[in-house]
N, C-alpha and C positions, 0 to 999 in steps of 0.2 A: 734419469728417466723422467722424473719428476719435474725436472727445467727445462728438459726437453716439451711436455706436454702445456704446462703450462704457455713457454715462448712461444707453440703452434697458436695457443686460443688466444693469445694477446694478435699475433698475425691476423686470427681471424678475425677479430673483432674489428681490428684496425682497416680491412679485408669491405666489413658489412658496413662501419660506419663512411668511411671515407672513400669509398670509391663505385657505392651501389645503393639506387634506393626502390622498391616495388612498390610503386603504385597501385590505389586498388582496385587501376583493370585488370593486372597483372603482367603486364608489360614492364620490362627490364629497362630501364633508365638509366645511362651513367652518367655522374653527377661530378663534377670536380672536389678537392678535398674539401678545400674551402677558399669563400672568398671573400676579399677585404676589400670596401667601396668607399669611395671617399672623395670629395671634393675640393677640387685644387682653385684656388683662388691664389692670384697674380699680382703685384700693386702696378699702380701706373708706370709708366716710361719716359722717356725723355722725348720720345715724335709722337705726332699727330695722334696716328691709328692707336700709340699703345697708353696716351695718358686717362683713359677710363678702366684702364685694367684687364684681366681676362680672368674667364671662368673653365674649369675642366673638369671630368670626371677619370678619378684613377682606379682602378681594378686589377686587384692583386691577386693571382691566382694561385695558391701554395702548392698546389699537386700538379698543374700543368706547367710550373715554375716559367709563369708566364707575368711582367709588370709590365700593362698596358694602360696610356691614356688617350680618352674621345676626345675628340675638339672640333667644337661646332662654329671654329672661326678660321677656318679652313679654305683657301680660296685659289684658284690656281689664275698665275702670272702668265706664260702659256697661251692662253685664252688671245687670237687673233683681235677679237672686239671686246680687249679686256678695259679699256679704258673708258669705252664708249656706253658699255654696260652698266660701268662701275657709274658715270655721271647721272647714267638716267634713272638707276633704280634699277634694272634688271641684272644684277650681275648674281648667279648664284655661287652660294656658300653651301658646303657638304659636313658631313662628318667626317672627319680624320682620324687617323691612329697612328698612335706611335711610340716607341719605347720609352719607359719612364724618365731611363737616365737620359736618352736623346733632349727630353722636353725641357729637365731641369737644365741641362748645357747650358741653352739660351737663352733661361732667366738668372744663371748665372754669373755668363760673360755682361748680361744689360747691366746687372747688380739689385737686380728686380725682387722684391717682396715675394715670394711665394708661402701660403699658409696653407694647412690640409684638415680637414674635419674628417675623421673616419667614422662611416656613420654602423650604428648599433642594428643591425638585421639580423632576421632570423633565415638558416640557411632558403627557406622557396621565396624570400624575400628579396634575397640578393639575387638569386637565379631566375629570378623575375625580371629584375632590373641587368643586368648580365645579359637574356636573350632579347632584351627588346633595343638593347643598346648593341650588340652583335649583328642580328636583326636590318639596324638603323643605316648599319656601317656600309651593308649591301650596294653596290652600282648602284642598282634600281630604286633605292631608296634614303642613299644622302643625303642628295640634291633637296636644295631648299631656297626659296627666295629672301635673301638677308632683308633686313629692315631694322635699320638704328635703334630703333626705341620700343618697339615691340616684336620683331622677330630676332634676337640674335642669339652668339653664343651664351649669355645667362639666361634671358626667357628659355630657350630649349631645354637647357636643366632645368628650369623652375616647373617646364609644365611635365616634365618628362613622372616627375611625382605625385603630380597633382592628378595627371589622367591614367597610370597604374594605380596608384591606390587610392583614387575618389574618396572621398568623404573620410575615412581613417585617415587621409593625412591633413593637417594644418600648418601651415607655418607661422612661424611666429614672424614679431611685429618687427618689421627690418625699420620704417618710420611711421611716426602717426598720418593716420589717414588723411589729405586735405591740408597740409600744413606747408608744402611748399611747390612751386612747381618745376618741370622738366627743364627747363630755362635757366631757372635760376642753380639746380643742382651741375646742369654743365657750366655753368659757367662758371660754377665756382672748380670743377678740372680743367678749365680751360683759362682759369684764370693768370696763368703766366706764360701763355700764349696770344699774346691781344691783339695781335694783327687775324690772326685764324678765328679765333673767340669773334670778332669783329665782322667779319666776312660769313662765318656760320649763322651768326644773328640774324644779318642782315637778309640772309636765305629764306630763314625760318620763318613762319606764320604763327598766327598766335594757338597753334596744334598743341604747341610744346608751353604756352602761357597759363593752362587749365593746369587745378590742384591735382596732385599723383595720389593715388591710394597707396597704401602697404605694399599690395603685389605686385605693384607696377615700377616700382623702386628698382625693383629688382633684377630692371634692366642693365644696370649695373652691380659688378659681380662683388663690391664690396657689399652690397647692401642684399644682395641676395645671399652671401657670407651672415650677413645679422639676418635674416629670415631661415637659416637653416639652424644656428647658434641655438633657437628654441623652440624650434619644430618639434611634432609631434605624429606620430604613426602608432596607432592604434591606442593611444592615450599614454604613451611613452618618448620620450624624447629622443630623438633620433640620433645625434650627435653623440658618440661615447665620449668621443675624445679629441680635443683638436691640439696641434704641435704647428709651432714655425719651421719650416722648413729649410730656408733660404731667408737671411735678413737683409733689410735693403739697405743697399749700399749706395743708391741712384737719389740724388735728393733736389727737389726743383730750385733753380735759380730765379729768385725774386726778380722781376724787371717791372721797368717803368710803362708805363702806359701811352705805347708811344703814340698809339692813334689817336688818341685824346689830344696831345701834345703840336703833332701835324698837321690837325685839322685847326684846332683853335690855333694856332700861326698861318695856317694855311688862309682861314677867313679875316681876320686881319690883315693880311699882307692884301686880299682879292678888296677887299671894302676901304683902303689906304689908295691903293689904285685908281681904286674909280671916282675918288671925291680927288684926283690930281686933274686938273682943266686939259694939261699939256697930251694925255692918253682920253680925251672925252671921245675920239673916233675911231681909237684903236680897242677902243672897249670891247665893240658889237664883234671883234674876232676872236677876243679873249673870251667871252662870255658863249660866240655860238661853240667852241671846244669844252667849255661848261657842261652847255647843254647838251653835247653829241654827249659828250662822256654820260652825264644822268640819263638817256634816252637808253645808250647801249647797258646799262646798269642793268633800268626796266625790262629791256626785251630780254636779258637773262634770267631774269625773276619769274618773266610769263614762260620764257621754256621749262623752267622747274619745276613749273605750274602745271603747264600743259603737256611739254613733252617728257615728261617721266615720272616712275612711278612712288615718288618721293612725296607719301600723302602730308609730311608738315612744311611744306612749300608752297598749299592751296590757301586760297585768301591772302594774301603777304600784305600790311597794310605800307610797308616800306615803297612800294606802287602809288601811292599817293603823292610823292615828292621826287620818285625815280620815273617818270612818267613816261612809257615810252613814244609819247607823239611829241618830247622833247627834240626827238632828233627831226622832228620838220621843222621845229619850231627854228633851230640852229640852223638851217634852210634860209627861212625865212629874214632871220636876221642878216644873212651872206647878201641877199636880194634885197632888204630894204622894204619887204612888201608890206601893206597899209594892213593887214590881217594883225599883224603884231599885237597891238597892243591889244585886240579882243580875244587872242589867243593867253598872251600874259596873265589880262585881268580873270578870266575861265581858272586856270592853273594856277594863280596865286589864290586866290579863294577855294580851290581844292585841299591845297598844302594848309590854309589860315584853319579850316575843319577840322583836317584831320591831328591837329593840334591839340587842339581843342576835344575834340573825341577820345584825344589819348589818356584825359584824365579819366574815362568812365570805361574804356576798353582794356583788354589782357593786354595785348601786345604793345611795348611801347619802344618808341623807338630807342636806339643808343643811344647815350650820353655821348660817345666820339662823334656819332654823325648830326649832332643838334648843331651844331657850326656849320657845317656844311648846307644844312637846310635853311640854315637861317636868311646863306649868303645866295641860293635860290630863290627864295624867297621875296630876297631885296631886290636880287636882279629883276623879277616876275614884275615885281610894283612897279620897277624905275618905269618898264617898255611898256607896263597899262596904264603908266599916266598920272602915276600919283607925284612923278615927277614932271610933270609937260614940259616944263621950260627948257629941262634939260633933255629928254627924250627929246625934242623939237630940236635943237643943236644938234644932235647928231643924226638926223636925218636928214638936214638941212643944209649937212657937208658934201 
């Protein structure tokens, strides 16, 4: 009788704590037993999209025996004008869901780094973060406009903390304030990707060349991983516990720098050319493909610019040498026309500036593309005259 009474009140207890909480309006609330919250951090990949990483939130619910993860990098293929969105800056990205083991599958067929910090909540804490990330998950309320460097799947964790629990939470120091820029941190993940590293560069404006703060690091999900490492919620550190989960198996392959390589042969081969007599009036065909090419470069730079919503594409100083009134200029040369060389000497003095400017400005150009400019450059002088005798030769045939 005596185990019988007692195993009833252990029931009950188990009863009052773990499946019911009164409120003190007096309204009945059911509460799950418990839940374990925790964020999933990814290591890099071997393609494009996945060499920065990925961040996630997992929640583990013991009494709905339910293991769920959000993922705010979420995007559907699907999408009729998915490509067109994705170039311009409008494509949106949702919140996701999906089962724990599903998630790990695929970081670990990649052989991908996955690490988890389970963080230390008090139960209205996590059920805080639980309804607003349920909440999130909503149609009505996924949808979100992506943004590389400040809207993505790690910002939405990051602020997801910062605006539940205002001022009770801080993060700690993912990196010192000021110490390096957005440029230079991609480029060091994209540093064994150098043709894409290359071309990304060359896109970007000096948006991404200003110093980052701590919280802005943490656009990347390694570094918003060191910002939660010694976080802090209500003068406690939030993190109980972090475990590896998945080791990586996926490790980058060193390569050479080929664009550096292509271009400085590239401009040697173009500048051997032009000082041979035998090619002095097959040059102006050689050179106006030059110039279409750097014309069409430019006018991809001003779409970036202006048709989409990709705010570190504005200002691009790489427009200085990609010039897009090159492609008249490639015109011009097919025709022979006397504009030439006041056009030349205009856009080589553009290019001789912005040179110059680049010791006191953020943005500076690539070390791959300084060959290339160089051999624009020369071309620009030959047709304004700094070579007469020869520019007069070939007009003259």
């Amino acid at each position: 009788m005596q185990v019988r009474i007692l195993t009833a009140w252990r029931w009950l207890f188990l009863f009052l704590i773990c499946s019911v909480s009164l409120p003190a309006s007096g309204s009945l609330t059911v509460y799950p037993c418990g839940l374990q919250i925790s964020i999933l951090t990814c290591g890099p990949g071997a393609d494009l999209y996945s060499i920065y990483g990925h961040s996630a939130i997992r929640i583990l619910d013991s009494c709905q025996q339910t293991d769920i993860v959000y993922n705010y990098g979420t995007f559907s293929f699907s999408d009729p004008d998915f490509y067109l969105k994705f170039t311009r800056g409008k494509l949106d990205y949702y919140l996701g869901t999906e089962s724990f083991p599903g998630f790990m599958a695929q970081y670990q067929e990649e052989g991908r780094r996955v690490d988890e910090q389970i963080l230390l909540l008090s139960a209205e804490e996590a059920i805080q973060i639980r309804d607003f990330l349920v909440n999130n998950a909503l149609p009505a309320n996924r949808n979100y406009r992506y943004d590389f460097l400040f809207d993505n799947c790690s910002t939405r964790i990051r602020d997801i903390f910062s605006n539940l629990f205002k001022d009770q939470f801080v993060y700690g120091i993912a990196m010192q304030d000021d110490s390096i820029s957005f440029r230079t941190l991609l480029n060091h993940y994209e540093r064994n990707l150098h043709w894409e590293r290359v071309g990304i560069n060359l896109l970007m404006s000096d948006i991404v060349d200003r110093l980052m703060k701590s919280n802005e690091s943490m656009f990347l999900p390694d570094y918003l991983q060191k910002g939660f490492a010694t976080a802090r919620l209500n003068g406690r550190f939030i993190v109980g516990s972090s475990k590896n989960l998945l080791p990586n198996r996926w490790e980058p392959h060193a390569s050479k720098n080929e664009p550096l390589f292509f271009f400085l042969l590239f401009a040697a081969a173009y500048f051997l050319l032009s000082r041979l007599k035998t090619l002095k009036s097959g040059m102006i065909y050689l050179d106006s493909a030059l110039f279409l090419i750097a014309g069409l470069l430019g006018l991809l730079m001003l779409f970036m610019w202006f048709g989409t919503d990709h705010k570190v594409c504005a200002w691009n100083r790489n427009l200085f040498w990609a010039f897009p009134l090159h492609l008249i200029f490639a015109g011009m040369l097919t025709f022979k026309s006397d504009k030439v060389s006041t056009y030349a000497r205009s856009a080589s003095w553009l290019i001789t500036l912005s040179l110059i400017y680049q010791f006191f400005a953020q943005q500076k150009f690539d070390i791959e593309i300084l060959p290339l400019i160089l051999i624009i450059w020369l071309r620009l002088r030959y047709y304004a005259g700094a070579f007469k005798w020869q520019a007069a030769q070939i007009f003259t045939r």
